[in-house]
N, C-alpha and C positions, 0 to 999 in steps of 0.2 A: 377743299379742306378748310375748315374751321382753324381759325388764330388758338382757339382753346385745344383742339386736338394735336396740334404740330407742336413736333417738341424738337428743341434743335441738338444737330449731331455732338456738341460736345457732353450735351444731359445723356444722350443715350450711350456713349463711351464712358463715361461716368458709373453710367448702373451696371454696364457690362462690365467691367473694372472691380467694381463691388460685390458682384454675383462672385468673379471669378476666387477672387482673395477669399471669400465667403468660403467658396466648395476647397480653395486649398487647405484653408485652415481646418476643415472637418475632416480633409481627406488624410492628411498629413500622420496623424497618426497611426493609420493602418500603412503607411506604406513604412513609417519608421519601425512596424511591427514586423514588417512581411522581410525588409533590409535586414533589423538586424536577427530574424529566426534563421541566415545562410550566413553567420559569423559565426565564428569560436567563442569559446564562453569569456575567453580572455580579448580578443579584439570586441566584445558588446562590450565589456565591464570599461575598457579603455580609450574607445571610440566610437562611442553610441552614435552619436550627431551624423559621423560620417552614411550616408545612404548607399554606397557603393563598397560591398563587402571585398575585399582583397588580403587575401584572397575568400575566396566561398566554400564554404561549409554546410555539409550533410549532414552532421553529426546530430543536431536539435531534429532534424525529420526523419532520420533512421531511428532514434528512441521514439519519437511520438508513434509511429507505424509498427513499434513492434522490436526495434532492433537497438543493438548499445547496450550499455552499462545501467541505464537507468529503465530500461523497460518493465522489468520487471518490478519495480516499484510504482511508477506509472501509470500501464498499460490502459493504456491511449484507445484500444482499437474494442477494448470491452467500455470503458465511458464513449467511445462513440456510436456504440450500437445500444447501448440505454440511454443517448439524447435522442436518438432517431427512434425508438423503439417507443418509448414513452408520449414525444410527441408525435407521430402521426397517431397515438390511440386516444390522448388526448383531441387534440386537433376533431379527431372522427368522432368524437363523443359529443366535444359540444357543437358541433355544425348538428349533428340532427339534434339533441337534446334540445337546445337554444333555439331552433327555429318548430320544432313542437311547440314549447313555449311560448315562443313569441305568437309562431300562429293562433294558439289559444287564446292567447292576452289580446289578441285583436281581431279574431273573427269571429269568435265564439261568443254567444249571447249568452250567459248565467248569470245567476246572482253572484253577488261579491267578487267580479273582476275588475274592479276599479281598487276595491281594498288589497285585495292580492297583489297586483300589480304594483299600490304601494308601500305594504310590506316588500316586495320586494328589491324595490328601490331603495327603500330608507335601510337595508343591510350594509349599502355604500356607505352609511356614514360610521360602521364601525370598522377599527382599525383592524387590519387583516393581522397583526400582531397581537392583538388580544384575543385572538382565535387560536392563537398555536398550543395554547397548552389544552383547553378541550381538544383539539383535533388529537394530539396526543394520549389524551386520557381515551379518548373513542376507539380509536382506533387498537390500543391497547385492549380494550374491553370485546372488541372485534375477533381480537385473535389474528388480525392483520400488519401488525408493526412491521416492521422492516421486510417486507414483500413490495413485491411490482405492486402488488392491488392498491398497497396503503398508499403508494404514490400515484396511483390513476384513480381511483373510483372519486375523491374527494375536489379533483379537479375536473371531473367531466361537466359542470354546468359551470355556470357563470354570467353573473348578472347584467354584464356590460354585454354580452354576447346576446341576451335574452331583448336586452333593451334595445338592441339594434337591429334585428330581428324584427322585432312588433313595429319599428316605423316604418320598415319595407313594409312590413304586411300591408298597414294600413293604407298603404298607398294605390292596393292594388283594385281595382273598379271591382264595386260590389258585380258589375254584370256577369263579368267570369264566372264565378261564382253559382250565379243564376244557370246559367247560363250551362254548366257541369249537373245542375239538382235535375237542369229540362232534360237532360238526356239520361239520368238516370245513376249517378257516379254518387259515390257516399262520401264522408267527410275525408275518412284517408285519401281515395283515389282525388279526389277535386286539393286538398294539399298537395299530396306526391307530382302527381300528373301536372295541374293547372298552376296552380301557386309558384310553387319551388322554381320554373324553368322564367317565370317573368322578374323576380327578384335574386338574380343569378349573381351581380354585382354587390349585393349585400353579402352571400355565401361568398365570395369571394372574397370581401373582406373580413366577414370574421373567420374565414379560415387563419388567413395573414395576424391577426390579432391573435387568435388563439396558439399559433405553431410558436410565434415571437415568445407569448406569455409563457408556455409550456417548456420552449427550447431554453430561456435565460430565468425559468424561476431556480431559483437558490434554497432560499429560507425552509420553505414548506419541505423538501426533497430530504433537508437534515431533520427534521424533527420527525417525518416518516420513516425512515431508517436509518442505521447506525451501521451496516456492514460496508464493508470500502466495495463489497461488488455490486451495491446498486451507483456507486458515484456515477454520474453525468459528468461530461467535457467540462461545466462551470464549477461543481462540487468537485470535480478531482483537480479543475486547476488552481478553486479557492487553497487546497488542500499543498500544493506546490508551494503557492506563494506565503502559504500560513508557517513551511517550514517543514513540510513532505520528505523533504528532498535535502541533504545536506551537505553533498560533495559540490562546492564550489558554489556561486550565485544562480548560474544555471537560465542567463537572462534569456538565450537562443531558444531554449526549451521552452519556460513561459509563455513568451511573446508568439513564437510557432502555435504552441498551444490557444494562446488568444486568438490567433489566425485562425484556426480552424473552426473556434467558437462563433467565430464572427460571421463567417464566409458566407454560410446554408441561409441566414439571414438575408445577406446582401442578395444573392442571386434571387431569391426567394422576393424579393421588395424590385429587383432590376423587371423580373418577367413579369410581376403580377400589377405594377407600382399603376396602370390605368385602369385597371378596374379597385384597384384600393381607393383613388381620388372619387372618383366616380362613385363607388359607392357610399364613402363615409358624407360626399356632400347630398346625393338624392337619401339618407335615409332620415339626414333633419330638416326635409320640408316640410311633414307636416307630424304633429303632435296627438 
């Protein structure tokens, strides 16, 4: 072992040390969420810090599920089924939408695929907030305002998704390729078939990317509609904390509620978390 390679035990107790204080400090507040969502409204308002509820309280998880005094203003279990609802159709939209795309933008031989491509790159550089009130007037003029549609159909593509996409493709050996024309497969079958199952870790990730984007957008979801029965988990708990809710602080309920905002993510990042590494770095090798 090389002098330059060996690093001695108190550097490496050091960075373990730091790693650790690292993951507390981010972990800390889901669990101060998760502590105080089984307190009473009155021991959160009075002893937040404490992590050990004493005693323990159902009261914030029987309204979030449906049950209590506040449910029906709430109701938890209709925003849970339009976060879950809207994202996997989103999620499903732009995985094939985005890798149609993408395979276009990279195997496909036409004129002006190099312009296209940066038309549609250079949309990044405008702010997704100067787009809300056109998306408003459009969708208006649609006939689709506050419907599921207005909140799925204008999220099914996405540029980031498009963009990372096309660097998988590129990666993939023109032989394949060839290799589907010699035996006689046409351009869908040679994508479906050949393509799709070798750049499986890019779909991997932009599922993860897209389910994240879909499940925690906010903004876009209120300017689509205005009735309380399309709220999502984030739009009905923005909707809590705005002053929904008037009997008490109501801190158990919130914070349950962020719990539950949070969760579908984390599991979602814990099972998939090696093909997300793996993908997002093999898809900027090459340009």
């Amino acid at each position: 072992m090389s002098a330059r390679s060996y690093s001695p035990p108190y550097r490496r107790a050091l960075g373990y040390a730091g790693l650790i204080l690292m993951a507390a400090i981010f972990i800390f507040p889901f669990v101060f969420s998760v502590a105080n969502s089984f307190k009473s409204d009155a021991q959160a308002t009075n002893d937040a810090i404490n992590l050990v509820p004493h005693p323990a309280s159902l009261a914030a998880w029987r309204q979030i599920f449906g049950y209590g005094p506040a449910a029906a203003t709430t109701n938890f279990p209709l925003w849970l089924f339009n976060s879950v609802f809207l994202s996997v159709c989103i999620t499903v939209g732009r995985v094939f939408l985005d890798s149609l795309a993408g395979y276009s933008l990279a195997r496909l031989r036409f004129r002006g695929r190099k312009l296209i491509f940066g038309f549609i790159i250079g949309t990044l550089a405008v702010p997704s907030v100067v787009l809300m009130i056109p998306t408003f007037l459009i969708l208006k003029q649609f006939g689709i305002f506050n419907s599921y549609e207005a909140m799925i159909l204008p999220m099914l593509v996405d540029v980031t998704g498009i963009f990372l996409m096309r660097q998988f493709f590129l990666q993939v050996p023109d032989a394949l390729e060839e290799a589907g024309r010699v035996d006689g497969a046409n351009i869908w079958q040679i994508y479906w078939r050949l393509i799709l199952p070798v750049v499986r870790p890019g779909l991997v990730a932009l599922t993860i990317i897209s389910f994240q984007a879909s499940w925690n957008q906010f903004m876009f979801y209120l300017v689509a509609t205005v009735s309380p029965k399309y709220f999502t988990l984030v739009t009905g708990l923005a909707n809590i904390v705005g002053g929904g809710l008037s009997a008490g602080n109501q801190y158990p309920l919130k914070l349950g509620a962020s719990v539950l905002t949070i969760l579908p993510m984390v599991i979602m990042f814990v099972v998939l978390q090696r093909y997300f590494v793996r993908g997002g770095t093999a898809g900027s090798v090459k340009g």
